[in-house]
C-alpha positions in Angstrom: -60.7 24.5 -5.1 -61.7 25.2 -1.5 -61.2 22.3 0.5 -62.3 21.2 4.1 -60.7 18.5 6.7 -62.5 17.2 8.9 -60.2 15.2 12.2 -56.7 17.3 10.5 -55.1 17.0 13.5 -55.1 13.4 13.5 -52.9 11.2 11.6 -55.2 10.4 8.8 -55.9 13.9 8.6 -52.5 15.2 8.8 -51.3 12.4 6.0 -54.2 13.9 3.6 -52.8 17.0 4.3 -49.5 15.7 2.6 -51.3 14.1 0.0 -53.3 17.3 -1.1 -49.3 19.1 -2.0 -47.6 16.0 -3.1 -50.6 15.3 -5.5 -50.5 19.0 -6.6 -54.3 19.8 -6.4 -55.3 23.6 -7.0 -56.1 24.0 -3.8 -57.6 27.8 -3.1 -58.0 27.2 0.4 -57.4 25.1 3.2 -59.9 25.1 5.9 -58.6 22.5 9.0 -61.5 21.2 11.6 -60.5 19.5 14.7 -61.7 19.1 18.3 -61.4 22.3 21.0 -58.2 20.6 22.2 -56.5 21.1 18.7 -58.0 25.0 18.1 -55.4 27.3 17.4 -52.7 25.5 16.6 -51.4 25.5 12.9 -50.1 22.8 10.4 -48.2 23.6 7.7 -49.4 23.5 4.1 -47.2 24.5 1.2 -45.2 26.2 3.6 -47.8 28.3 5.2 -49.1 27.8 8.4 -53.5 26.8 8.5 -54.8 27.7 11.7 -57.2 24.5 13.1 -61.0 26.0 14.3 -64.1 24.3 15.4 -66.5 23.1 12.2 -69.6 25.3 12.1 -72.4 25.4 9.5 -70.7 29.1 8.4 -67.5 27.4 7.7 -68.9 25.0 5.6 -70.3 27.2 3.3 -67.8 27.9 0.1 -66.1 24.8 0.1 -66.4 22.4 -3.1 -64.9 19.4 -1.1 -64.6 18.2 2.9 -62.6 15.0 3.8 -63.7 13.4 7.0 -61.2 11.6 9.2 -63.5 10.9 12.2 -65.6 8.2 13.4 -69.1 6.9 12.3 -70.8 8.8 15.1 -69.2 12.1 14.1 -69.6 11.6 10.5 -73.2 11.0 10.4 -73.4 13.8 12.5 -72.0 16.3 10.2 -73.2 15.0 7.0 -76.2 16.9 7.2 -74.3 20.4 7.9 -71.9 19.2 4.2 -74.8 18.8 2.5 -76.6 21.8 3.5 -73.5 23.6 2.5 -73.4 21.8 -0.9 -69.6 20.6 -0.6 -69.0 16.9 -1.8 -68.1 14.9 1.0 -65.9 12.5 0.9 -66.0 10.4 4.1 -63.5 7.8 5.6 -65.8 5.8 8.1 -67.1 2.8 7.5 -70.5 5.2 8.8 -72.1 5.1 4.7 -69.8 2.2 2.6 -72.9 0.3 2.1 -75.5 2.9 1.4 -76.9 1.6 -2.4 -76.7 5.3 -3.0 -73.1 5.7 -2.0 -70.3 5.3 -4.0 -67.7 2.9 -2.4 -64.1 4.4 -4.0 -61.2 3.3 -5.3 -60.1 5.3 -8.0 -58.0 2.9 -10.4 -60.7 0.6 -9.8 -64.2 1.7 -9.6 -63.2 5.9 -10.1 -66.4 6.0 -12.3 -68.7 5.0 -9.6 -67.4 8.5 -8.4 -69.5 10.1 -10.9 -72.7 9.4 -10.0 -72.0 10.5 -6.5 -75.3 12.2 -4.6 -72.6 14.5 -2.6 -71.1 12.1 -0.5 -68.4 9.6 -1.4 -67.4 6.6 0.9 -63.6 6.0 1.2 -63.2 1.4 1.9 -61.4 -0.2 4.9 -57.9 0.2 4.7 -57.1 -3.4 4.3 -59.8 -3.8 1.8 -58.4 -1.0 0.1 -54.8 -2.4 0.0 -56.1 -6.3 -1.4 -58.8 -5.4 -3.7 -55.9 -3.3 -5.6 -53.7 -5.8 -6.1 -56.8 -8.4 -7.0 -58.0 -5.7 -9.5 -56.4 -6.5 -12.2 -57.0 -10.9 -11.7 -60.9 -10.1 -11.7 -60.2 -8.5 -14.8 -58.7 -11.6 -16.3 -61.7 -13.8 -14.8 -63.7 -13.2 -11.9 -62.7 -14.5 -8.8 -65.1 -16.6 -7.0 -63.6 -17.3 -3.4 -60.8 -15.3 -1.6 -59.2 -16.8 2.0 -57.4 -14.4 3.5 -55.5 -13.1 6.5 -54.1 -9.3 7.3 -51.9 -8.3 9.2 -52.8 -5.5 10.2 -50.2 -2.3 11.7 -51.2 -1.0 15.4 -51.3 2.7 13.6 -55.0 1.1 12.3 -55.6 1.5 15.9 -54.1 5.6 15.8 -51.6 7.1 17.3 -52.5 5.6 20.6 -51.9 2.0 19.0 -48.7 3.3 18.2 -47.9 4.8 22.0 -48.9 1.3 23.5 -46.1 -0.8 21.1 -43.5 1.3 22.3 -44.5 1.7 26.1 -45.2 -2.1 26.5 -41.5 -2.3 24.6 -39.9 0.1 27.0 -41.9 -1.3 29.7 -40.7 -5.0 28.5 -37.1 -3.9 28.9 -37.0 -2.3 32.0 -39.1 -5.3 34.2 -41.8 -3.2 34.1 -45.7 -4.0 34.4 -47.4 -4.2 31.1 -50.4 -2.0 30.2 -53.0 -2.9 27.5 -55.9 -0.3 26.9 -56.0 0.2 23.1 -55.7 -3.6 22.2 -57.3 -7.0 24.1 -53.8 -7.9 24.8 -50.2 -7.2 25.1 -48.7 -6.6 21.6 -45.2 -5.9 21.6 -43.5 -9.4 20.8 -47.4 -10.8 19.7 -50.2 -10.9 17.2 -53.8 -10.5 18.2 -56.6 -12.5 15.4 -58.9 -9.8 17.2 -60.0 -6.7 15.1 -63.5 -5.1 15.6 -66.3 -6.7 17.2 -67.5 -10.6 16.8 -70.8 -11.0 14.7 -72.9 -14.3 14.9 -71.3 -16.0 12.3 -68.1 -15.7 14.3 -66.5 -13.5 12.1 -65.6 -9.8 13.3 -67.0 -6.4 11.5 -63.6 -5.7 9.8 -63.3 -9.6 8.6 -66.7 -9.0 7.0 -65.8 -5.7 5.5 -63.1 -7.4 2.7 -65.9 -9.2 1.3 -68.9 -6.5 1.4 -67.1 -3.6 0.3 -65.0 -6.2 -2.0 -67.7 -7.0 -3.6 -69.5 -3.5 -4.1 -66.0 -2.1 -5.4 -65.2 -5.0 -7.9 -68.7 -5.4 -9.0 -68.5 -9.1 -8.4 -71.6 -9.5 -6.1 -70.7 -13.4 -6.5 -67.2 -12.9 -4.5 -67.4 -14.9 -1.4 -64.5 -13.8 1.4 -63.0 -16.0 4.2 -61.0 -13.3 6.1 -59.1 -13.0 9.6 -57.8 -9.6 10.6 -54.7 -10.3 12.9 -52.9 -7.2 14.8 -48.9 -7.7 14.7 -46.8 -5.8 16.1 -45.6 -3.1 13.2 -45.9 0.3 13.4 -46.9 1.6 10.0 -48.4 -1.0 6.8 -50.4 -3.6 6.5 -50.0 -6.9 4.7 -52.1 -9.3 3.4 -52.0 -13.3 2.3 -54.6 -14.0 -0.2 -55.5 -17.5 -1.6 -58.2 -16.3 -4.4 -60.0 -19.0 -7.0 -60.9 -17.8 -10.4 -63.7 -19.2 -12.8 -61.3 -19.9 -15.4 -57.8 -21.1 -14.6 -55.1 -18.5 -15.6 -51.5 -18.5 -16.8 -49.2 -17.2 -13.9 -47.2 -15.4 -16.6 -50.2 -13.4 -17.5 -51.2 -12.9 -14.0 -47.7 -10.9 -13.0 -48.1 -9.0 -16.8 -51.2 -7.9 -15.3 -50.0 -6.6 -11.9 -46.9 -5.0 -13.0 -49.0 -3.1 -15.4 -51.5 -2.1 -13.4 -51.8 1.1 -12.0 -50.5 2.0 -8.4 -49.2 -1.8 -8.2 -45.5 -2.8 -7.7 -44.9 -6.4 -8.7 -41.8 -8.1 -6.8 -40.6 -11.0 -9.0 -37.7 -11.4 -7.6 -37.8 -9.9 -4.3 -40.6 -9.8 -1.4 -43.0 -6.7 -0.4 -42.7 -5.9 3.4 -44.6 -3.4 5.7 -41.3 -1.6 6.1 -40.7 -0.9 2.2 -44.4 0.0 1.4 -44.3 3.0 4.1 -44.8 6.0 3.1 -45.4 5.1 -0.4 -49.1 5.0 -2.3 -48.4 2.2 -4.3 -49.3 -2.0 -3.4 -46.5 -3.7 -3.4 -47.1 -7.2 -4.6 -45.3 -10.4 -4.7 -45.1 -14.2 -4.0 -47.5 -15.1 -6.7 -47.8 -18.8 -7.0 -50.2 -21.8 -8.4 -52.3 -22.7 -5.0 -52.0 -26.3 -4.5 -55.7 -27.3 -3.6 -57.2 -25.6 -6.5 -56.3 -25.7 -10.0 -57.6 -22.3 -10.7 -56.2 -20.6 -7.5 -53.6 -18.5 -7.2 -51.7 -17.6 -3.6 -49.7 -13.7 -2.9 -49.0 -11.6 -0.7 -49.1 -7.8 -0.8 -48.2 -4.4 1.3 -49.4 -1.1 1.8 -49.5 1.8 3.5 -53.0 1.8 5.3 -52.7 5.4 6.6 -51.8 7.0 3.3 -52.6 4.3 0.3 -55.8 2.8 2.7 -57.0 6.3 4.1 -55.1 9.9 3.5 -54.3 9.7 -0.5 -57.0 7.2 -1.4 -59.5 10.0 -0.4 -57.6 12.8 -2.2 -57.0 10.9 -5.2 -61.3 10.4 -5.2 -60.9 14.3 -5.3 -58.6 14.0 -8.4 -60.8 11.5 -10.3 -63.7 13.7 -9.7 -61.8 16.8 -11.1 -60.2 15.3 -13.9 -63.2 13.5 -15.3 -65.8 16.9 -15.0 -67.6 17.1 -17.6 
């Protein structure tokens, strides 16, 4: 395969770099897009140095797939050059998730949506990502109804700059200095912000109303109703969510943990809790904490972890690319 990336130099980019070799694709050749401020410099992949350039039309021509790690403005904007190229493009903005004509991806989940693709392929919000794994396999026992939930959400969902503000209102906190806040409403070293995206009428924000949209769209349950809050703590890398989901028929807790330990890219803790920390790094959901909810008969309570930069973003795209190629007909 030739394969494009779209925002390498970033650190969804650079992550899907890692997941390209650790996923073993046959990949022909790499070709790395990035801003002007990023041409020239190289990133290593299987040992070899790829030299970042500017994306033009020309060298977009050749390649089967591109992987976009930029923002809606940028994706829409490039679409058009893909397409015109004839490269499948799969595209981690939220710019085309709920395009009818869009496939919305995860591959244990939904991978055969992939297959009907039209040349572009949406990648879901990390967060959505991360729960509607480790709900997967419950909707499969009976569909869920109503989910209450509440992420926690790492400050790398806000880049590498939400990481350079943790550490320089940290450093700034031990030394007397004056804190700074740019990248998030308020300080967050030492606090947790219920503030992510921007507030809709209803009073929720766009990334609380994203868990139940794209929910929805990737477990085929267009019945699934969604109370979310998206809260920014302060953790580096990993996201976590609490979930309270109700079920149309009430399920054996037994049967419920059977189903998430065998489920693929899941990691059931029975005896032991997930945590931001452990999940890092790693592509699979850690889930734990499952329990009878107290309110509901049919509900059931957990809590899971993931990686939002690899398992929500970097590998979630690549392993769309490995769906697609292992299913052609």
């Amino acid at each position: 395969m030739k394969i494009g990336i779209i925002g390498a130099s970033g650190a969804v980019g650079r992550e899907m770099i890692n997941s390209l070799e650790d996923y073993k694709l046959d990949v022909e050749e790499l070709r790395l897009f990035a801003s002007e401020r990023s041409v020239g410099k190289a990133i290593l992949f299987n040992g070899n140095p790829v030299e970042i350039e500017l994306l033009t039309q020309e060298r977009l021509f050749g390649l089967d797939y591109v992987l976009g790690a930029v923002s809606n403005e940028l994706s829409k904007k490039y679409w058009p050059m893909i397409e015109m190229a004839g490269a499948v493009y799969v595209d981690n903005s939220s710019a085309f998730r709920m395009n009818d004509n869009v496939p919305l991806i995860v591959p244990e989940i939904n991978g055969e949506d992939a297959l009907k693709h039209n040349g572009l392929i949406s990648n879901p919000n990390c967060s959505t990502i991360i729960t509607m794994l480790a709900l997967a396999p419950i909707n499969k026992l009976s569909k869920i109804k109503d989910v209450v939930a509440t992420t926690f959400q790492a400050v790398s969902g806000a880049g590498n700059k939400g990481i350079e503000e943790l550490k320089d209102q940290i450093r700034a906190l031990e030394n007397n200095e004056e804190i700074k806040n740019e990248v998030f409403p308020k300080q967050i070293a030492y606090n947790c912000i219920a503030e992510i995206g921007s507030y809709l009428d209803n009073g929720y924000t766009t990334e609380e109303m994203k868990m139940q949209n794209e929910g929805r769209k990737i477990l085929h349950n267009n019945d699934l109703n969604v109370s979310c809050t998206c809260v920014r703590v302060p953790v580096y890398r990993s996201h976590s969510i609490s979930v309270r989901l109700v079920t149309e028929k009430k399920l054996d807790l037994d049967r419920v943990c059977m189903a998430v330990d065998r489920y693929p890219s899941l990691k059931l803790f029975d005896e032991d809790i997930p945590t931001p920390l452990a999940s890092s790094n790693q592509d699979d959901v850690y889930v734990g904490r499952i329990r009878r909810d107290l309110t509901d008969e049919n509900g059931i309570c957990l809590f899971c972890c993931g990686d939002q930069v690899r398992r929500g973003a970097a590998s979630n795209a690549v392993l769309i690319i490995k769906y697609l190629e292992d299913n052609k007909q």
